[in-house]
Residue frames as a rotation matrix with the C-alpha (Angstrom) as fourth column:
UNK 1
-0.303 -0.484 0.821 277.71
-0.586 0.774 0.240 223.47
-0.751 -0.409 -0.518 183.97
UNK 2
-0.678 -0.082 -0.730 277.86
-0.582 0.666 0.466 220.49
0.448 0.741 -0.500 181.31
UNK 3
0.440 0.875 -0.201 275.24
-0.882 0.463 0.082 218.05
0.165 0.141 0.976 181.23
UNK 4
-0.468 -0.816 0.340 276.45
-0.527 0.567 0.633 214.87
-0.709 0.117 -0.695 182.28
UNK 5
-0.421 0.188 -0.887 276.46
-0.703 0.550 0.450 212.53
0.573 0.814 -0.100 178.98
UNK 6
0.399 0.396 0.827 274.25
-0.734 0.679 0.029 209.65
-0.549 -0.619 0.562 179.54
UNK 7
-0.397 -0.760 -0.514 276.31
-0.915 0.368 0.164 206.71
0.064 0.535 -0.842 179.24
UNK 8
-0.455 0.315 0.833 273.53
-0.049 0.925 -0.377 204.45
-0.889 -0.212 -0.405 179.22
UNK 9
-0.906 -0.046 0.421 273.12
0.286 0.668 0.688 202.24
-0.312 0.743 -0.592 176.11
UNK 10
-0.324 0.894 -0.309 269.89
-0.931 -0.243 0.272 201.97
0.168 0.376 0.911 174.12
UNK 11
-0.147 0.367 0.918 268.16
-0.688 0.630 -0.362 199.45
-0.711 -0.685 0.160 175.34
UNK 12
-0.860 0.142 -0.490 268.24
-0.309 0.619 0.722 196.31
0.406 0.773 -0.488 172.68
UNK 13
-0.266 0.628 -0.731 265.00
-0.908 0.090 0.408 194.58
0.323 0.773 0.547 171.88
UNK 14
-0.071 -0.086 0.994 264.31
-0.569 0.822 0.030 191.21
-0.819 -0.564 -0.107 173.05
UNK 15
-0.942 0.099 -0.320 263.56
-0.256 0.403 0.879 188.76
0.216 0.910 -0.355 170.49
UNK 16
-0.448 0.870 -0.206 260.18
0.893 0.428 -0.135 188.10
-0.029 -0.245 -0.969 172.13
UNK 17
-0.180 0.163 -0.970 259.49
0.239 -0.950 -0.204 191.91
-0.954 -0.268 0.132 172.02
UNK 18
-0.937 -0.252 -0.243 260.70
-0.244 -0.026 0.969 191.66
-0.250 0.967 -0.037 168.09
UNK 19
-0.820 0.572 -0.024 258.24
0.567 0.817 0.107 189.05
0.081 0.074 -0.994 167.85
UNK 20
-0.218 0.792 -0.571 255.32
0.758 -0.231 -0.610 190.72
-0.615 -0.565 -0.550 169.60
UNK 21
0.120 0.413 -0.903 255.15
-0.066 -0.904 -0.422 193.78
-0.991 0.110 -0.082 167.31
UNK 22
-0.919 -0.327 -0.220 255.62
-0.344 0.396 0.851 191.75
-0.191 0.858 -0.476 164.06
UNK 23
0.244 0.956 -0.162 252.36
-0.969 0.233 -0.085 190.07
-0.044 0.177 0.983 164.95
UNK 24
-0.566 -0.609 -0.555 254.66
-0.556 0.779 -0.288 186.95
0.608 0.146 -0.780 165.03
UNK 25
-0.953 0.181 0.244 252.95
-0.111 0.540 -0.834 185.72
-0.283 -0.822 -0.495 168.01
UNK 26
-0.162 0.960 -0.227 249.70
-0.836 -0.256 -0.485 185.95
-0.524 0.111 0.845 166.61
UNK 27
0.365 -0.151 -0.919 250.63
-0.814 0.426 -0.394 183.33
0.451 0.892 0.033 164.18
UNK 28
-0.573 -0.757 0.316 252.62
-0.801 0.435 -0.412 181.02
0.174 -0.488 -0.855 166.62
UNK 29
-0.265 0.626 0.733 249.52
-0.329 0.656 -0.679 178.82
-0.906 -0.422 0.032 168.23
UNK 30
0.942 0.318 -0.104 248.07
-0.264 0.516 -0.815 178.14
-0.206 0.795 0.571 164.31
UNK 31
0.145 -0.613 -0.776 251.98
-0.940 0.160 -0.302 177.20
0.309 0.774 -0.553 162.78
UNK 32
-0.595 -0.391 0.702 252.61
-0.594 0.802 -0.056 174.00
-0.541 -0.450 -0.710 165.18
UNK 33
0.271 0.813 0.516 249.14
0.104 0.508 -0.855 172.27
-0.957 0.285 0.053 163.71
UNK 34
0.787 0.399 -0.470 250.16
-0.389 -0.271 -0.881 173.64
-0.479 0.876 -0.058 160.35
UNK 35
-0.333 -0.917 -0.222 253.44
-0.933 0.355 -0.066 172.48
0.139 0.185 -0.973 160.24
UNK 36
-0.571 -0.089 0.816 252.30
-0.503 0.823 -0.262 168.80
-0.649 -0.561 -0.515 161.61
UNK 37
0.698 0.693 -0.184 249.50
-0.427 0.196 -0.883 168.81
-0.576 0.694 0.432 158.59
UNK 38
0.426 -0.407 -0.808 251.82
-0.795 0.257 -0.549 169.06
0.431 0.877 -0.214 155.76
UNK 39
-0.283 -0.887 -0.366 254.01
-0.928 0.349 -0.130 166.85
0.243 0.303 -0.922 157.40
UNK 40
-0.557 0.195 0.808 251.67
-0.506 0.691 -0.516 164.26
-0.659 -0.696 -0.287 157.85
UNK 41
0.766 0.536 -0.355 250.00
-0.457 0.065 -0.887 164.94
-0.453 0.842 0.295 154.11
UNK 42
0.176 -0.635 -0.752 253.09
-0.961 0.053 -0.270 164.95
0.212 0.770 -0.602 152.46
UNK 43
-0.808 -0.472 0.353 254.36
-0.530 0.844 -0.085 161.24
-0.258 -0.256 -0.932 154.32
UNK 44
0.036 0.798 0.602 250.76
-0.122 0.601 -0.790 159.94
-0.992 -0.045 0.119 153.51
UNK 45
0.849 -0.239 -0.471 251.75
-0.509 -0.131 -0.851 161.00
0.142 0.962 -0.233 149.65
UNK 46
-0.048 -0.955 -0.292 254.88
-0.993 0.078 -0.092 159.50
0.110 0.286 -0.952 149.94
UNK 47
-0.724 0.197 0.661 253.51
-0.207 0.852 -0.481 156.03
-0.658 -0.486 -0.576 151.27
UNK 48
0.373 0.898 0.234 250.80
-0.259 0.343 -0.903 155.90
-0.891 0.276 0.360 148.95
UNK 49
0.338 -0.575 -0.746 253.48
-0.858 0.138 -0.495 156.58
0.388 0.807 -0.446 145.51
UNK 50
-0.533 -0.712 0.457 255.76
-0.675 0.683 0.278 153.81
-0.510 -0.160 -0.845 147.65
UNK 51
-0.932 0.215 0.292 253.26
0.005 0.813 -0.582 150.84
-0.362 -0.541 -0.759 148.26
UNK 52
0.236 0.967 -0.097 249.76
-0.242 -0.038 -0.970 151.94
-0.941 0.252 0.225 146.56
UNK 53
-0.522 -0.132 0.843 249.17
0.729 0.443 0.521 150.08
-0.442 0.887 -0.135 142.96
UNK 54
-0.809 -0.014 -0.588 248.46
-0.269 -0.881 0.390 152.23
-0.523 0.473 0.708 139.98
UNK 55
-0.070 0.948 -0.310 244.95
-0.705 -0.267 -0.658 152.38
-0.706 0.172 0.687 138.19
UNK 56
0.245 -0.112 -0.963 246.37
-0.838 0.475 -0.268 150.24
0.488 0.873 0.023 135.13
UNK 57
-0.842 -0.483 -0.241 247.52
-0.309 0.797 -0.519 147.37
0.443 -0.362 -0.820 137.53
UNK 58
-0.779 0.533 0.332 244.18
-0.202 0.288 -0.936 146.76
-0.594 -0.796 -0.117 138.71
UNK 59
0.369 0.481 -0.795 242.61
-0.890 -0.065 -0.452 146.99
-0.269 0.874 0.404 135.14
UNK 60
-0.243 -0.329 -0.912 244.76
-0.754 0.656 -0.037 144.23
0.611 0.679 -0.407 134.35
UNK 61
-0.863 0.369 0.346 243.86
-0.045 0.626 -0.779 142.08
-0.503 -0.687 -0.524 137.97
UNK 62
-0.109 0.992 -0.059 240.19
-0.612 -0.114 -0.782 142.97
-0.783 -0.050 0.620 137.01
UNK 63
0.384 0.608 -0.695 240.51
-0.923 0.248 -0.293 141.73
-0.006 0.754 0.657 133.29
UNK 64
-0.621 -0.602 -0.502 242.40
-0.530 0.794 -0.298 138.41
0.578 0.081 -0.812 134.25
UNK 65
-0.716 0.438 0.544 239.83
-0.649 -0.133 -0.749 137.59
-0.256 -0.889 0.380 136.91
UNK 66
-0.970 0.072 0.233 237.81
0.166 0.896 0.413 134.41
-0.179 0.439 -0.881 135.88
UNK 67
0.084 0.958 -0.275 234.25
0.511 -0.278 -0.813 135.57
-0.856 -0.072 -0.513 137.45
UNK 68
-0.618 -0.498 -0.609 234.95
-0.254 -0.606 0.753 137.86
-0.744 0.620 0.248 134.42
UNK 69
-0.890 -0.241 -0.386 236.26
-0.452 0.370 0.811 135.94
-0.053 0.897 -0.439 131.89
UNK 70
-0.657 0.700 0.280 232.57
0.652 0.714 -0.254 133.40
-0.377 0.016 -0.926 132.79
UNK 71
0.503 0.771 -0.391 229.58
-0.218 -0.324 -0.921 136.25
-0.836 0.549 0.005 131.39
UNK 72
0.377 0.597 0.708 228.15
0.458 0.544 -0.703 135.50
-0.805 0.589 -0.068 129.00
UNK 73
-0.740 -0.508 -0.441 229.87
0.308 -0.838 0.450 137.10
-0.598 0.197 0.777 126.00
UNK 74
0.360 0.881 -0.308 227.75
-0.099 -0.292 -0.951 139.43
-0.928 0.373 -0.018 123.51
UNK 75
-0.536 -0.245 0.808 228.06
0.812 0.111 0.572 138.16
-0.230 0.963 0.139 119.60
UNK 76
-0.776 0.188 -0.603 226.99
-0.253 -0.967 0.024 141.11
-0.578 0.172 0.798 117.40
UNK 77
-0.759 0.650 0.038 224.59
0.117 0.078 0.990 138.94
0.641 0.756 -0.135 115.96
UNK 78
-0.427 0.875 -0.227 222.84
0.679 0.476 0.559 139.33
0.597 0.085 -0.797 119.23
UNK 79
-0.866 -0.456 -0.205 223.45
0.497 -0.827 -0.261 142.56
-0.051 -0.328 0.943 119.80
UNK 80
-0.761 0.648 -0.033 220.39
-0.373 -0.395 0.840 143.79
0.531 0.651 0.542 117.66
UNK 81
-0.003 0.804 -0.594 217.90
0.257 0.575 0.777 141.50
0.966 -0.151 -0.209 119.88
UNK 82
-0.197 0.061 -0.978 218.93
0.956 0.234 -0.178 142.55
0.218 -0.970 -0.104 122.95
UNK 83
-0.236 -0.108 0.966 217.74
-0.285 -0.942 -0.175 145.46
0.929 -0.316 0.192 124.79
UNK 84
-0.808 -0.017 -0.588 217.33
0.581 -0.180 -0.793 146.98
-0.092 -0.984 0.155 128.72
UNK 85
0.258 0.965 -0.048 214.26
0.305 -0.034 0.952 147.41
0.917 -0.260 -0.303 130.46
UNK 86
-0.771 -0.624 0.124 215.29
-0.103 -0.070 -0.992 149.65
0.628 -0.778 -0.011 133.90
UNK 87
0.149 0.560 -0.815 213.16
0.885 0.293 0.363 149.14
0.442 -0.775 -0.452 137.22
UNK 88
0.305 -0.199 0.931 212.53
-0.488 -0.872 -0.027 152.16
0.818 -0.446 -0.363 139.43
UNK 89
-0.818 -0.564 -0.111 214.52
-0.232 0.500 -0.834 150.91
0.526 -0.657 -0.540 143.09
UNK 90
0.498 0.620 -0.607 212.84
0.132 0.637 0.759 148.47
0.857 -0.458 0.235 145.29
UNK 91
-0.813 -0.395 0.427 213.52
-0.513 0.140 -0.847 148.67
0.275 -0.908 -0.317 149.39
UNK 92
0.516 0.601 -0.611 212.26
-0.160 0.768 0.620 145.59
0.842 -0.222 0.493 151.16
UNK 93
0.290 -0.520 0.803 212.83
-0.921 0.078 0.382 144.69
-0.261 -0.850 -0.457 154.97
UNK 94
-0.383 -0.418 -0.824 215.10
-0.342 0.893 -0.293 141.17
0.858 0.169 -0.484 154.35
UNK 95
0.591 0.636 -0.496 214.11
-0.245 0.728 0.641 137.87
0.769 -0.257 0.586 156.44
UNK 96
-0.592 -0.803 -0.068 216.26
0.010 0.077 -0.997 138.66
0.806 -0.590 -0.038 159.93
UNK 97
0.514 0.734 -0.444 214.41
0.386 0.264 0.884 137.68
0.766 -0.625 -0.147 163.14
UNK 98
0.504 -0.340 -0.794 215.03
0.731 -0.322 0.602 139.89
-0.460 -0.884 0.086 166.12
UNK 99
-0.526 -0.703 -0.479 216.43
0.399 -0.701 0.591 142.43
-0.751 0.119 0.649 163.72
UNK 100
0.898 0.356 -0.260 215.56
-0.061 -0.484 -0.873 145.39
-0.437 0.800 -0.413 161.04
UNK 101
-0.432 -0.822 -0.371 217.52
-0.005 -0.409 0.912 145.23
-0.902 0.396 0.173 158.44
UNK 102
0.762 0.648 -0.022 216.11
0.070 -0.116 -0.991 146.46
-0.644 0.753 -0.133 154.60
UNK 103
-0.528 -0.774 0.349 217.94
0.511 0.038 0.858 146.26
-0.678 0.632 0.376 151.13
UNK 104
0.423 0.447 -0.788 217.41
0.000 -0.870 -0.494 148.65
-0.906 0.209 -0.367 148.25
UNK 105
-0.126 -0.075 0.989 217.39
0.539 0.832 0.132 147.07
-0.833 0.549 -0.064 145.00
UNK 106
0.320 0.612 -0.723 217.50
-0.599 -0.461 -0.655 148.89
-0.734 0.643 0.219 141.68
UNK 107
-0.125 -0.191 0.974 217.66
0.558 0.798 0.228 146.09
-0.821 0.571 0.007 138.19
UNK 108
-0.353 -0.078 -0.932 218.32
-0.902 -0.238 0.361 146.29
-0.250 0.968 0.013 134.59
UNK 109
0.610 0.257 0.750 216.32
0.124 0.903 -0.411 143.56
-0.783 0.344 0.519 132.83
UNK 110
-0.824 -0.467 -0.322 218.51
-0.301 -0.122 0.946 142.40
-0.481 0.876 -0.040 129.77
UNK 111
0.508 0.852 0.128 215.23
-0.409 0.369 -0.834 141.30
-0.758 0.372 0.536 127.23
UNK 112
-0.283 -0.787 -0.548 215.80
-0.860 -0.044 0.508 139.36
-0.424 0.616 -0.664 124.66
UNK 113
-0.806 0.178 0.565 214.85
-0.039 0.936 -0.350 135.95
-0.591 -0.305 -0.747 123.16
UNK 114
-0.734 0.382 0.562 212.78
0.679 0.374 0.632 137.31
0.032 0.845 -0.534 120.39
UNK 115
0.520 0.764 -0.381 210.83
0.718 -0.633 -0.289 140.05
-0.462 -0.123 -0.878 121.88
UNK 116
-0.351 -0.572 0.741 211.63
0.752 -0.644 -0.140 143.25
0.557 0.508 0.657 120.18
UNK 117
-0.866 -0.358 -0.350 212.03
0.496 -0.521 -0.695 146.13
0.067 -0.775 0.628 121.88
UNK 118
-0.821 0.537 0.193 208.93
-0.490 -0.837 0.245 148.55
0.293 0.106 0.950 120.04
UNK 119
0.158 0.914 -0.375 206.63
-0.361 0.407 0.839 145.42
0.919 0.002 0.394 121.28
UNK 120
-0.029 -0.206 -0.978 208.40
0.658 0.733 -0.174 144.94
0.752 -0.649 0.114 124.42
UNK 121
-0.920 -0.329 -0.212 208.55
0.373 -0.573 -0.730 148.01
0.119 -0.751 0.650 126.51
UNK 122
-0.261 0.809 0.527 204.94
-0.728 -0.524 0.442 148.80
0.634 -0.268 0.725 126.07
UNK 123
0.419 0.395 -0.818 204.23
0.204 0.837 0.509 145.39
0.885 -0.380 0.270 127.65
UNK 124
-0.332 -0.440 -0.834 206.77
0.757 0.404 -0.514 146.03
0.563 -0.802 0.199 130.57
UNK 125
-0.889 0.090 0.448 205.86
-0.208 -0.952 -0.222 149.77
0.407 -0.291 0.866 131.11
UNK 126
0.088 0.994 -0.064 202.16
-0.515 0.100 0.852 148.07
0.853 -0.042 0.520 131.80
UNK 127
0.798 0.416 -0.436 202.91
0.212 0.483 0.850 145.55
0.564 -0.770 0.297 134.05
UNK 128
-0.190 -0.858 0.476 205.76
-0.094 -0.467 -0.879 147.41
0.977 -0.212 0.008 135.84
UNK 129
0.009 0.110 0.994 203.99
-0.726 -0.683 0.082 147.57
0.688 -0.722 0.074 138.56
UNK 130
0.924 0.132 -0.360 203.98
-0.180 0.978 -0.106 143.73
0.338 0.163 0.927 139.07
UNK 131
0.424 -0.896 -0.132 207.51
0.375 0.306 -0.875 143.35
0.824 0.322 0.466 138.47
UNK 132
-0.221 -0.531 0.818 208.10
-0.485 -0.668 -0.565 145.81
0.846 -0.522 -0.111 141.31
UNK 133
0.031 0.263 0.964 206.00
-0.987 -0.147 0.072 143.76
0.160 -0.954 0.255 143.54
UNK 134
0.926 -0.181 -0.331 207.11
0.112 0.970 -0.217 140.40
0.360 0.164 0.918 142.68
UNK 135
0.114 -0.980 -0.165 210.60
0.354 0.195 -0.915 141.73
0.928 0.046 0.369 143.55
UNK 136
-0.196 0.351 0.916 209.43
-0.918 -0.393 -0.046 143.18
0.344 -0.850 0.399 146.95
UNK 137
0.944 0.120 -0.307 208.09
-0.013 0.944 0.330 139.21
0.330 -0.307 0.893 147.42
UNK 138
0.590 -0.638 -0.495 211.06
0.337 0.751 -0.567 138.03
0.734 0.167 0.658 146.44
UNK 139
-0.193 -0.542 0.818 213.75
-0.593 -0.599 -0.537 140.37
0.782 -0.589 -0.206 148.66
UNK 140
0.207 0.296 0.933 211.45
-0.962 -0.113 0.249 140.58
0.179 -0.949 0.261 151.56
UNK 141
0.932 0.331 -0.146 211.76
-0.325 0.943 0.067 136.53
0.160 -0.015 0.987 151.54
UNK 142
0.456 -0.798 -0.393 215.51
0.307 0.556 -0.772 136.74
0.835 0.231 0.499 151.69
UNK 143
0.879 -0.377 -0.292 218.21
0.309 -0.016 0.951 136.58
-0.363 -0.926 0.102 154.72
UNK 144
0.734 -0.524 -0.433 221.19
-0.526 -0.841 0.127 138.39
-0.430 0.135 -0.893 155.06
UNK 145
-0.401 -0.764 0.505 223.49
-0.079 0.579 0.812 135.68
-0.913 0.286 -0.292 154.64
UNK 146
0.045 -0.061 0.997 221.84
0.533 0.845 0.027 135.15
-0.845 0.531 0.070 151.13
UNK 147
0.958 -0.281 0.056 222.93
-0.207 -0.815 -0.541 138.87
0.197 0.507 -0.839 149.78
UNK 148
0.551 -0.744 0.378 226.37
-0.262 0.275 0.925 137.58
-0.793 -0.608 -0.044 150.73
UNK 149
-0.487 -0.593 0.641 229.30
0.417 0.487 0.767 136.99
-0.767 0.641 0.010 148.18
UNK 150
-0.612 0.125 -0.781 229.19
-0.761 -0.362 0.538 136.95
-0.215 0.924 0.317 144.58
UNK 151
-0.953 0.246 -0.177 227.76
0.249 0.968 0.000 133.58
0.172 -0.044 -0.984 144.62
UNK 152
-0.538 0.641 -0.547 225.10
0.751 0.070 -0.656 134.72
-0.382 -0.764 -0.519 146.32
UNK 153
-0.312 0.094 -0.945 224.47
-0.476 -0.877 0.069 137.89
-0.822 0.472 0.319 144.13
UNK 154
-0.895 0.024 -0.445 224.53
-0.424 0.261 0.867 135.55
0.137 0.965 -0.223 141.25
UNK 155
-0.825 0.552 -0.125 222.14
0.561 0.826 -0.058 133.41
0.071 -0.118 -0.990 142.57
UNK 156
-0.207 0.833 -0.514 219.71
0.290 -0.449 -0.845 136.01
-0.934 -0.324 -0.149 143.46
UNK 157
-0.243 0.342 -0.908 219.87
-0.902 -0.424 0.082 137.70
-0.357 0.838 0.412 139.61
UNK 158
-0.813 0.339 -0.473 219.15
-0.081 0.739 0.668 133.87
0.576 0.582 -0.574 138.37
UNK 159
-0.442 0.878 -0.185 216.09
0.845 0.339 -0.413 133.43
-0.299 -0.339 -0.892 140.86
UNK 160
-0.164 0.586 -0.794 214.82
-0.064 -0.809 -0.584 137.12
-0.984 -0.045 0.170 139.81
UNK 161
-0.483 0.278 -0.830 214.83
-0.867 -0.284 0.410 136.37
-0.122 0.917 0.379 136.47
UNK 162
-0.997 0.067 -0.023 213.76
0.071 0.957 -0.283 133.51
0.003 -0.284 -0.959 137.08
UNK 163
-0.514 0.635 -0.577 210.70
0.338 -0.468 -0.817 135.15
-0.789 -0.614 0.026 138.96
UNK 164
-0.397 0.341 -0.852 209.87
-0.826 -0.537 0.170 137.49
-0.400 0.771 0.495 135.74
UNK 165
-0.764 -0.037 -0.645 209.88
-0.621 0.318 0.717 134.74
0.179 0.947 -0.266 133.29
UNK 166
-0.805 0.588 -0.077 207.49
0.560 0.711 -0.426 132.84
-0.195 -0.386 -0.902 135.19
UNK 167
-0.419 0.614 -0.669 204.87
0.131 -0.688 -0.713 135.99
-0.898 -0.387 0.208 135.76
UNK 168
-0.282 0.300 -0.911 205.47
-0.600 -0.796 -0.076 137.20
-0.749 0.525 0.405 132.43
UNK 169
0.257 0.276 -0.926 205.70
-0.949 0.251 -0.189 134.26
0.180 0.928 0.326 130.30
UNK 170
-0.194 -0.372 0.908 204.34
-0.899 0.438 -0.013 131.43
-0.393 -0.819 -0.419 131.67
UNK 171
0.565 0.099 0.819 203.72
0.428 0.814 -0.393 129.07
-0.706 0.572 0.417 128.66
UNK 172
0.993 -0.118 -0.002 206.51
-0.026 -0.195 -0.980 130.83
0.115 0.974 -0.197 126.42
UNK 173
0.412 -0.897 0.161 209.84
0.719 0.211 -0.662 131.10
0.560 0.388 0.732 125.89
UNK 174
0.398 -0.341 -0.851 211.63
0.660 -0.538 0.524 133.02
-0.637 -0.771 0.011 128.88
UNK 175
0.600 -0.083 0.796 212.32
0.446 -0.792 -0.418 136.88
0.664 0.606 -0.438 127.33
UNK 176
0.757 -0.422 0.500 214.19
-0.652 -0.538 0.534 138.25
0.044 -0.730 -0.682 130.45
UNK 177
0.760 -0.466 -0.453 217.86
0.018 0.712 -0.702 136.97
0.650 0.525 0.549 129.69
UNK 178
-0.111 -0.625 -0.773 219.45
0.864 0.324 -0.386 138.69
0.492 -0.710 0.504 132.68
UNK 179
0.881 0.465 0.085 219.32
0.247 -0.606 0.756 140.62
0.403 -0.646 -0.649 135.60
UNK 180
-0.380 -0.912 0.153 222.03
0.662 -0.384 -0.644 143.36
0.646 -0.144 0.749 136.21
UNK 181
0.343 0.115 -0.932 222.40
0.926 -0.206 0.315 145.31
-0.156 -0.972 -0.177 139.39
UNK 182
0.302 -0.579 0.757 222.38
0.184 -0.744 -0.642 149.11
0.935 0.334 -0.118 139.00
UNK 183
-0.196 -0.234 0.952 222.23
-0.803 -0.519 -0.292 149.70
0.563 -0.822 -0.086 142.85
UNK 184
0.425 0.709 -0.563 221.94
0.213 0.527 0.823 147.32
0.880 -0.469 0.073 145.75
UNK 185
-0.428 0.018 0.903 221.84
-0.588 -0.765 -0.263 148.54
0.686 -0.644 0.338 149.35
UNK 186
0.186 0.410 -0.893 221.86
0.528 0.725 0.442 146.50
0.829 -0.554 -0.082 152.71
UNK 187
-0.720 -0.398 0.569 222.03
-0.396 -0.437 -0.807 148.54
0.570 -0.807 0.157 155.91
């Protein structure tokens, strides 16, 4: 007798079967998150090119800016006279009642006014330690509101030099011509 023929089909695949022996599904839970990144990088890149100003458009804000345009400028004749005297950083607790709060101070004296450097820096390197604790006075003596603003920044580098020129030279001609901020720190 004859076999009957089997007239059943091969059995197609599912597409979740397909899927399952691709390793597709392995991959499924990480693509949603990956797919939502880019498209959340790529619109943050597109919004920033729209609506964000370009490095050279803020160079020019910066050099129009009056506070600028007001330092002092530097003539090359007094280029040669001036030099920089750095401070190691000061931290002082500031003058807040019912709070800590400490600032963290590093300066650049500008010198100038006739001292020359090869007779100035042995003199500051000596009394450095002074200078550090005159500016520890000073700080510790200040409130938050008076680290505030530029105003307020200015005012403090005129009362520190201020401070020096007294200590250091207090029947001469004031040698500390300004006080520049490499670091200052208020937390």
């Amino acid at each position: 007798m004859a076999e009957p023929e089997n007239t059943e089909e091969p059995k197609q695949e599912t597409t979740e079967e397909a899927l399952q022996k691709g390793g597709l599904a392995k991959l499924m839970p990480w693509l949603a998150p990956a797919l939502a990144l880019l498209v959340c990088a790529g619109a943050g890149f597109a919004v920033s090119r729209m609506f964000g100003t370009r490095g050279d458009a803020q160079n020019v804000a910066a050099a129009e800016d009056p506070a600028i345009s007001q330092l002092p400028p530097l003539d090359e004749a007094d280029a040669g006279d001036v030099w920089y005297f750095d401070l190691e950083p000061v931290v002082a607790n500031l003058n807040e009642p019912g709070v800590t709060r400490y600032v963290r101070v590093t300066v650049t004296m500008e010198m100038g006014n006739g001292m020359a450097e090869k007779d100035g820096l042995p003199f500051l390197q000596q009394r450095t330690p002074l200078l550090k604790n005159w500016l520890t006075l000073f700080l510790s003596n200040l409130t938050l509101e008076d680290t505030r603003g530029e105003q307020g920044l200015r005012q403090m580098q005129a009362q520190i030099a201020g401070t020096f020129n007294e200590g250091l030279f207090p029947n001469a001609k004031p040698c500390v011509t300004r006080i520049l901020f490499k670091e200052l720190s208020i937390q």
